[in-house]
C-alpha positions in Angstrom: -135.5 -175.2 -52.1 -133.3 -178.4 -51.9 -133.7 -181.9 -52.7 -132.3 -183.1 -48.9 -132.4 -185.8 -46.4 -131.8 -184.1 -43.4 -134.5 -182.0 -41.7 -131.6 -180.0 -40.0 -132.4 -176.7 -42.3 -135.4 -175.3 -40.6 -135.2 -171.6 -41.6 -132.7 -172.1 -44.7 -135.4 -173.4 -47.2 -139.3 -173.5 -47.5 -139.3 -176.1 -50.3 -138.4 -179.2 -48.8 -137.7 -182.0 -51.0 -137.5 -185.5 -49.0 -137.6 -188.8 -51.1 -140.7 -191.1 -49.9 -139.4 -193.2 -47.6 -137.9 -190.4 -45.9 -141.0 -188.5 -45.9 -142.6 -191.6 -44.4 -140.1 -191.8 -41.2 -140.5 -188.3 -40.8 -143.9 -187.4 -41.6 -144.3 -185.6 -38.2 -141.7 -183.2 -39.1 -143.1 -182.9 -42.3 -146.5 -182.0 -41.5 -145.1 -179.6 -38.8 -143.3 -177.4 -41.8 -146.8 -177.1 -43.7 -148.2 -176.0 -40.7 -145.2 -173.7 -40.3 -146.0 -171.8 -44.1 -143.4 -174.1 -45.8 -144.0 -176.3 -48.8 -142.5 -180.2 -48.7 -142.5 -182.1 -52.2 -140.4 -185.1 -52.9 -138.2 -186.1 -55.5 -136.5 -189.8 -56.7 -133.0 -190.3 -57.8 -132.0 -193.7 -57.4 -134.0 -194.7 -54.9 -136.4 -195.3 -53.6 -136.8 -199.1 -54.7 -138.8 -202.2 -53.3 -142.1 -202.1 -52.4 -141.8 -198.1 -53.3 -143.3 -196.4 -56.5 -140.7 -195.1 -58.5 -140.5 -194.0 -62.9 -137.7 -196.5 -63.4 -138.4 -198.3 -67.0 -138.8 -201.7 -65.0 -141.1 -200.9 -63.1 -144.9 -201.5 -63.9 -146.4 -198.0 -65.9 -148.9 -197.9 -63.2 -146.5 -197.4 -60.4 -145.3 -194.0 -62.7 -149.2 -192.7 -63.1 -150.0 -193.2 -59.5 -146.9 -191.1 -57.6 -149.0 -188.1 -58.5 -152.0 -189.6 -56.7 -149.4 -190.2 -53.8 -148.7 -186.4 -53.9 -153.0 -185.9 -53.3 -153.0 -188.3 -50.3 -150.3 -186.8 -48.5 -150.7 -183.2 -49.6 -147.9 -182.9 -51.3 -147.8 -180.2 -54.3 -144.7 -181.1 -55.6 -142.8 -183.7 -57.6 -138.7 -182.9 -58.3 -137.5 -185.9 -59.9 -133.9 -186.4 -61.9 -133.4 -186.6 -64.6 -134.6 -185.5 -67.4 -132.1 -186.2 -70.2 -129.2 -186.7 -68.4 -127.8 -189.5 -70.9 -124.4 -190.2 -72.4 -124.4 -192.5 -75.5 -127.5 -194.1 -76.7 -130.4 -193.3 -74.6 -132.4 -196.5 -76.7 -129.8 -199.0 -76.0 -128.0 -198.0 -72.5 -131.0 -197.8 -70.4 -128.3 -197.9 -67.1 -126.1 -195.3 -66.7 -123.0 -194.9 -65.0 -122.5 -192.1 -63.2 -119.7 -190.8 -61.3 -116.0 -191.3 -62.1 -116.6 -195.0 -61.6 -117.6 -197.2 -64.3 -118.4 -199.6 -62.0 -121.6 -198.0 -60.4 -125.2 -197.7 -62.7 -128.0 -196.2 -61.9 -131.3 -198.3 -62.3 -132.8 -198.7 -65.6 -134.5 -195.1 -66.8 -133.2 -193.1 -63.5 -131.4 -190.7 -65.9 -133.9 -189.8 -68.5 -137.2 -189.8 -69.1 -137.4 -188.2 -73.0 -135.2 -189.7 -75.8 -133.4 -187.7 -78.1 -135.0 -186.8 -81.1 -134.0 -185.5 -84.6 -135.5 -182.5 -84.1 -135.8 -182.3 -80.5 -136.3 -184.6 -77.6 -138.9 -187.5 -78.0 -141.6 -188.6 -75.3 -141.5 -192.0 -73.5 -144.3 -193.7 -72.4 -143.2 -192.8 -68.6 -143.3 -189.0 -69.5 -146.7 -189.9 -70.7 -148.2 -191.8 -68.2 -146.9 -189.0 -65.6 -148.9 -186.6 -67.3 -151.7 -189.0 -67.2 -151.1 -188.9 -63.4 -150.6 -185.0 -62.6 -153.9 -184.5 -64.6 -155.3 -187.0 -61.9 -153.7 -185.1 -59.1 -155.9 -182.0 -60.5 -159.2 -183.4 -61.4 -159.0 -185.7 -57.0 -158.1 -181.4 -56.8 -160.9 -180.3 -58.1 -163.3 -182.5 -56.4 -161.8 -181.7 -53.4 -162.7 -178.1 -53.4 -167.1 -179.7 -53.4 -166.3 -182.5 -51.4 -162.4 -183.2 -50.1 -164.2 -186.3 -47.9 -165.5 -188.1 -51.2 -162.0 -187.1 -53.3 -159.9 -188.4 -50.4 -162.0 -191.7 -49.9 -161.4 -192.3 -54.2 -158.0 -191.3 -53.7 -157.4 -194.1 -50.9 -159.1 -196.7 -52.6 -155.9 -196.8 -54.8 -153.0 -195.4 -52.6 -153.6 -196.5 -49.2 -149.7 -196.0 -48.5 -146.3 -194.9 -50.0 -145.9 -198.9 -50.0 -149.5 -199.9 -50.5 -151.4 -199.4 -53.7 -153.3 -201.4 -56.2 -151.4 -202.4 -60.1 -154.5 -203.9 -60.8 -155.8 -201.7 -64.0 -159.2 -202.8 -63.6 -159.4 -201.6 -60.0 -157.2 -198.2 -60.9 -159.5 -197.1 -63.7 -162.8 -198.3 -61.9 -161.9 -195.8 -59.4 -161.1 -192.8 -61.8 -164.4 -193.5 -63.1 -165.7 -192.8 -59.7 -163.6 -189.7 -59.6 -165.1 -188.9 -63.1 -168.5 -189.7 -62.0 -168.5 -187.3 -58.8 -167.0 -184.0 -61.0 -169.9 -184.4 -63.9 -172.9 -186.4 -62.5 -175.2 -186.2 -60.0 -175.1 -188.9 -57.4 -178.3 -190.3 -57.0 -179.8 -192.4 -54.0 -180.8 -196.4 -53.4 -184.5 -195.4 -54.1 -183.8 -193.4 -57.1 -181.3 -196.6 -58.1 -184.3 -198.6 -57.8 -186.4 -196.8 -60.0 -183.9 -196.6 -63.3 -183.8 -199.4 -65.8 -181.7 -202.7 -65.5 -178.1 -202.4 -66.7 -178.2 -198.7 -65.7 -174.8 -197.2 -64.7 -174.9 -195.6 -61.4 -173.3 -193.5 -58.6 -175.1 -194.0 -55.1 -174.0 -192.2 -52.3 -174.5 -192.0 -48.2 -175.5 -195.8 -48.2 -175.6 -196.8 -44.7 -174.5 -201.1 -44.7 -176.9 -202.9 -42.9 -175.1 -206.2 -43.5 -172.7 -208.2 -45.4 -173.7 -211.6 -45.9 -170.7 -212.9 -47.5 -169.0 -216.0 -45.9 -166.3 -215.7 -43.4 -164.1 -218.5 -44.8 -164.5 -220.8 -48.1 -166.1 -224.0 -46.4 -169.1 -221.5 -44.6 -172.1 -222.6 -46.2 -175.4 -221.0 -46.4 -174.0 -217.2 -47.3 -174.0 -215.0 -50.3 -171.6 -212.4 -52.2 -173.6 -210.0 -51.3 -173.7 -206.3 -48.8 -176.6 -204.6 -48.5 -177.1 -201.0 -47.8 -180.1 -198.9 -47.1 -180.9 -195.3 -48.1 -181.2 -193.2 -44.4 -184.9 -192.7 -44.5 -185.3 -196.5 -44.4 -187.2 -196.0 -47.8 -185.5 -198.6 -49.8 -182.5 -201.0 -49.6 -180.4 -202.8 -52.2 -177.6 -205.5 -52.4 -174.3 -205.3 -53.7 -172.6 -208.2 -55.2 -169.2 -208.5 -53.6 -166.3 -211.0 -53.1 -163.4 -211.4 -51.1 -162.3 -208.4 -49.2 -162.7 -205.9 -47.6 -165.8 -206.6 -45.7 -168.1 -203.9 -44.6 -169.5 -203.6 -41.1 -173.0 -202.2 -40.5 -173.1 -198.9 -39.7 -170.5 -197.9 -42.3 -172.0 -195.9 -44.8 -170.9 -196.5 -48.7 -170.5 -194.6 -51.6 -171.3 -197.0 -54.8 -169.7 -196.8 -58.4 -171.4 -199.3 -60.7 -174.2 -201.1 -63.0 -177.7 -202.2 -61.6 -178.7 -205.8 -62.6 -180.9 -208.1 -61.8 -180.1 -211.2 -59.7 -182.1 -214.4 -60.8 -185.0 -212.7 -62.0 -186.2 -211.9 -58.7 -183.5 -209.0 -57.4 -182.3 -205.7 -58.1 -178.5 -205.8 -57.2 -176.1 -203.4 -58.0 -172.7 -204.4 -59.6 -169.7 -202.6 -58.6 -166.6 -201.0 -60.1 -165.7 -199.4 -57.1 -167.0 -198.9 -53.4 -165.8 -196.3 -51.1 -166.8 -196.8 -47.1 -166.4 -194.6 -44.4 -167.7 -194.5 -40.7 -171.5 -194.0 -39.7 -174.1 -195.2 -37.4 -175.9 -198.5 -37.7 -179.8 -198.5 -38.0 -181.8 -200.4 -36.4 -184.4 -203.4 -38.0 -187.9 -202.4 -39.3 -190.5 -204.5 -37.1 -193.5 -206.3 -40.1 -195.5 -208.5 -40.2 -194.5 -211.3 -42.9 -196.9 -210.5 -45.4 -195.7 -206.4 -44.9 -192.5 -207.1 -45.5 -191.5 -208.2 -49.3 -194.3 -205.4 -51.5 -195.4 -205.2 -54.8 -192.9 -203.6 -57.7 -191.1 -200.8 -57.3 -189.1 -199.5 -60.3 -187.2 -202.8 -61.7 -188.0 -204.7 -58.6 -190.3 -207.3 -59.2 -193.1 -207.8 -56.7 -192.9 -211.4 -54.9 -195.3 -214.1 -55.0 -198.0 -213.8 -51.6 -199.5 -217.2 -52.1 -197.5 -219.7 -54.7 -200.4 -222.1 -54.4 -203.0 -220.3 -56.3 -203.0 -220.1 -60.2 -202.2 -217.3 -61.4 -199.9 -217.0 -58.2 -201.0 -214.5 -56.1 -198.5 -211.5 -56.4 -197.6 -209.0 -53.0 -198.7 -205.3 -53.0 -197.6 -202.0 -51.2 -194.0 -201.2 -50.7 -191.4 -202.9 -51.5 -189.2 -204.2 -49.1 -186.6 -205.9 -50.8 -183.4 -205.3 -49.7 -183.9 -204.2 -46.3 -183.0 -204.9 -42.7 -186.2 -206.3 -41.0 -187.4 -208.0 -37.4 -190.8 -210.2 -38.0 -191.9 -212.9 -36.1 -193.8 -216.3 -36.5 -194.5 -219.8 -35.4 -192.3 -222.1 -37.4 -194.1 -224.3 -40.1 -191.5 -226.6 -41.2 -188.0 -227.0 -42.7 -186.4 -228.1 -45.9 -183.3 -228.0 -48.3 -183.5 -225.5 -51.1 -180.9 -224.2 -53.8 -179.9 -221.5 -51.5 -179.4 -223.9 -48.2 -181.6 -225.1 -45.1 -184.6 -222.8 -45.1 -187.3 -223.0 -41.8 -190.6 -221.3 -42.4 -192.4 -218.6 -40.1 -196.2 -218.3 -39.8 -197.7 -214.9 -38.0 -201.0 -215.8 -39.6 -200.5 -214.0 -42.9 -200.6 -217.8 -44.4 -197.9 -217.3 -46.6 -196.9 -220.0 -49.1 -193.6 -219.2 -51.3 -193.9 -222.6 -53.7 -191.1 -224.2 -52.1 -191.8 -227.9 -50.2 -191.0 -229.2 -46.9 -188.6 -231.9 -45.7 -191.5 -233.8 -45.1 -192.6 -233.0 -49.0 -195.4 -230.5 -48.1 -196.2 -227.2 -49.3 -194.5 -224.5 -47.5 -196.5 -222.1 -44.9 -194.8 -218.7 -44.3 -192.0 -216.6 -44.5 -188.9 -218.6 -45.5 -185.6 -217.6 -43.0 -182.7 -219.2 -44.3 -180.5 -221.2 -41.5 -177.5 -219.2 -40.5 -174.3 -221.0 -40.7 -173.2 -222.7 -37.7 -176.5 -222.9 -36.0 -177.3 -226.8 -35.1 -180.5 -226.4 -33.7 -183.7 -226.0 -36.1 -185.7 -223.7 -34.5 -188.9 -224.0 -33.3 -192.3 -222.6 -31.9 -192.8 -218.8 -31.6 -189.7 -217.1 -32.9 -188.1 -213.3 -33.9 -186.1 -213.1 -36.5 -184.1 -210.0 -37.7 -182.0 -210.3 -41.1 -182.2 -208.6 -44.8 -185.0 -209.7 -46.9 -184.2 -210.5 -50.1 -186.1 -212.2 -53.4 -184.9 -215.0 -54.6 -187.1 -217.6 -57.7 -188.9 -220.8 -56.4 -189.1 -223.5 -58.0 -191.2 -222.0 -61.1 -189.1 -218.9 -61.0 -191.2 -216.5 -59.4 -189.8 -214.0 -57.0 -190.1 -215.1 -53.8 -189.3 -213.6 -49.7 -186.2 -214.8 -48.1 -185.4 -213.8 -44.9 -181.4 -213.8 -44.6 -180.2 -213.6 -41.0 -176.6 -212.7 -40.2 -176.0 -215.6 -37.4 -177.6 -217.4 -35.2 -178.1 -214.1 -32.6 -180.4 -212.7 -34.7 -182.8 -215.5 -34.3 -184.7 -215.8 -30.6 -188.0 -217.2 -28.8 
């Protein structure tokens, strides 16, 4: 074993001991020596700096925690690091030590030591500490690893995407150990058994497949949402996810879903998350309904939507529930207006669907409401097929209602 630079000693050691960034410009030789029986660790001493995680006391605590969950991504059982107490003077007050014969040279601040001395033996920093924190990491992304090493992996790169690329936000770091958590002691449940559990439920979906995301592309797109949605692979149930900013998901990936169920307006079931994992899949294709097929009566915390606003009592939908879900349905269009959520046109297929909302021309609504995608000039009219996720959002008397959301303007032809 040596703590070395140079990948000249093939045959003399079978510990290697690169620092990061030499471990990043050679990881092909690297990987070649695990192949070859031999273990590779790293160790810091000085370096590395920058962009780098390193246990130097100036360094955010989150960078020292997360160079063990660097040692999970890359497979690397092994952390050398120097020093431990290799003060002189007053560990408290000299945080920079020189080193050397020179008096001129210091090592960055902490490099030397990471326990203090102590009266009656050395005392712990908060460093030492929050290394532990991390090596107990490494062994519970280990553990899961063993039932599932895709699902430990995808939590692992959620936080350390690259020796120079990781999150310091604590929110994100610990909403992804809860993941972690979650997979080793709970069961992960599906979007239709989401559906069915009570609102403010905390919850671990897996094997989502996106069928959309619906959130705008830049900040002056109109007519968009903060929302993905992903479907369960049976087709049985779908469910948004409220989201902002980035990444965004493309259909077909599928999702694994760390977070709280709420419900959006009243009128939808939504899931909140802490933290998403997505990884590659196959897209699925729309369900063909008629309008008054699509949307359904209850189903768990999902509220039904309203068939027919115009009667009193409004006349409430039945069957299954549809919410959520990535649908084709067709119609004649009935008329446009401006609601809360943006231009809407309505579809008729003969159901005689009437949602509560009114017209540009100040008449009662007919059909299925489609919201206008962005960028599309042209209202459409006569016969038309639309494909898009159906949601529920209130009317104007806050009843759940069918909204037909549409991706762009391809989804919607004569």
């Amino acid at each position: 074993m040596d703590a070395s630079e140079t990948t000249d000693l093939v045959g003399a050691i079978d510990i290697w001991c690169p620092q990061p960034q030499e471990y990043a410009a050679d990881m092909a030789f690297f990987e070649q020596r695990k192949a070859a029986g031999d273990q590779v660790w790293y160790y810091t001493c000085l370096t590395p700096k920058g962009l780098y995680m390193n246990r130097f006391i100036d360094y955010p605590l989150i960078d020292v925690r997360l160079l063990h969950w660097q040692n999970f991504k890359y497979g690397i059982p092994g952390y050398l690091h120097w020093g431990l107490n290799a003060w002189h003077g007053d560990p408290f007050t000299k945080i920079e030590m020189n080193y050397g014969s020179t008096t001129t040279a210091f090592s960055p601040p902490g490099d030397t030591h990471i326990v203090y001395k102590g009266t009656n033996g050395p005392l712990s920093s908060i460093r030492l500490e929050a290394m532990r924190d991390g090596i107990e990491d490494y062994e519970l992304l280990s553990l899961l690893a063993k039932s599932n090493p895709t699902r430990a992996q995808l939590i692992c790169n959620s936080i350390v995407t690259s020796f120079t690329s990781y999150t310091r936000d604590p929110a994100t770091f610990r909403a992804s150990r809860a993941m972690l958590l979650s997979s080793l002691t709970e069961n992960p449940i599906s979007v239709t058994q989401t559906k069915s559990l009570p609102v403010g439920s905390q919850v671990f979906v897996t094997n989502g497949i996106v069928t959309a995301d619906l959130r705008p592309n830049s900040e002056s797109e109109t007519g968009r949402m903060n929302l993905f949605y992903v479907e369960k692979d049976d087709r049985s149930s779908g469910i948004g996810v409220v989201a902002s900013g980035k990444p965004t998901y493309t259909a077909g990936q599928r999702a694994d879903i760390f977070g709280t169920t709420r419900l959006l307006e009243g009128a939808e079931l939504v899931l909140e998350p802490d933290a998403v994992s997505a990884y590659t899949g196959s897209a699925l294709k729309p369900l063909g309904v008629s309008n008054k097929a699509c949307g359904g009566g209850a189903f768990g915390e999902q509220p039904a939507v309203v068939d027919n606003a115009s009667e009193s009592p409004q006349k409430m939908s039945c069957g299954m529930s549809s919410i959520g879900k990535l649908i084709k349905t067709w119609g004649v269009v009935t008329g446009h207006g401006e609601t809360a959520m943006g231009t809407v046109f309505w579809i008729d297929d003969g159901s005689n669907l009437s949602d509560g909302f009114l017209t540009s021309e100040g008449l009662q609504s007919k059909g299925l409401g489609v919201l206008l995608p962005p960028g599309m000039l042209v209202m459409p009219s006569g016969f038309v097929k639309v494909t898009g996720i159906l949601r529920a959002v209130p009317n104007p008397s806050g009843m759940p209602v069918r909204l037909l959301v549409p991706k762009n303007g391809s989804d919607i032809s004569n």
